[in-house]
N, C-alpha and C positions, 0 to 999 in steps of 0.2 A: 837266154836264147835270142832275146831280140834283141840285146843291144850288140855284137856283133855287126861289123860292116856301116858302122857310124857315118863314118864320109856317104857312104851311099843313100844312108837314112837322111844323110843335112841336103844330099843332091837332089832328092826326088821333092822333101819340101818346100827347097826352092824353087825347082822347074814349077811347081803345083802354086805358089805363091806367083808367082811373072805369069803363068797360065791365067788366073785368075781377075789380074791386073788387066792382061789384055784382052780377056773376055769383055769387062766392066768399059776398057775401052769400046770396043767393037758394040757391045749393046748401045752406048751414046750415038754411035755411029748409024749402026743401025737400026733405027726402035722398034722398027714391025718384025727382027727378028728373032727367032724365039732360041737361045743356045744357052746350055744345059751344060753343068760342072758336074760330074761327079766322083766325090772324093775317095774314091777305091782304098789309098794308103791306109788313113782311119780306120777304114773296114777292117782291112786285112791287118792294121797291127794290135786293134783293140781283139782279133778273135787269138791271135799269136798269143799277147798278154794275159787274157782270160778264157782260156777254149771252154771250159768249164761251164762258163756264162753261158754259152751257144750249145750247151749240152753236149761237149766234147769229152772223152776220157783223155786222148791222147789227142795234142794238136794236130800232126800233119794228116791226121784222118778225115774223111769227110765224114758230115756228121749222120747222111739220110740215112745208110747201112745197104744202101742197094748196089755198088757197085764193084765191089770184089777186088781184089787185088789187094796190094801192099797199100795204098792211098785210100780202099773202099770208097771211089768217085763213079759217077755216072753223070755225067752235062746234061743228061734231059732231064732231074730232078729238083726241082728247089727244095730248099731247108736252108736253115741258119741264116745264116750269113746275104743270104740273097735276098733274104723279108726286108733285109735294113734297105735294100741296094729298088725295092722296087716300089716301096711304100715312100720313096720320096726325100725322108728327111733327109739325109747327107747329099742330097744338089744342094747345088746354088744358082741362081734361087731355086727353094723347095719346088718339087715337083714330082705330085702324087703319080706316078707313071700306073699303077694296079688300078687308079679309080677313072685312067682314060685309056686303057686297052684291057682287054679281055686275054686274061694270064692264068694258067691253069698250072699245078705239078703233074707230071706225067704217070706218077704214082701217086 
């Protein structure tokens, strides 16, 4: 399933590769500013590759169970996939975003 649409998988790692480049520049640039990478692709293709992992049956589902329909999605709930996205590790540079805002799931 995911290897499908190759060209577009080589396209976005390169935008996300120059993205990064010019971050690292613009940090040199500017040092007191503070700007924040984060790597979505990774996310989203390690949960496509292993849904299982994030407690999935079937991948295109979400995984909370609160939101009904054919996707079972709801936007005000975290689960999965969103812990990786707020605990920090996959920025660059890391940054703990849950240990400097007040983040709650809705459920």
């Amino acid at each position: 399933m995911y290897g499908c649409l190759l060209s577009y998988k080589k396209a976005v790692v390169d935008y996300n590769n120059m993205l990064k480049q010019t971050l690292d520049q613009i940090r040199k640039d500017l040092p007191k500013a503070n700007l924040i990478y984060v790597d979505l692709h990774s996310i989203f293709l390690d949960l496509f590759r292993h849904p299982t992992a994030y407690g999935l049956t079937y991948g295109p589902k979400a995984c909370c169970g609160l939101g009904g329909g054919a996707y079972n999605f709801d936007v005000g709930v975290f689960c999965g996939i969103s812990k990786a996205i707020l605990n920090g590790s996959l920025f660059d540079p890391p940054f703990p975003i849950n240990k400097l805002c007040d983040l709650h799931p809705i459920a």
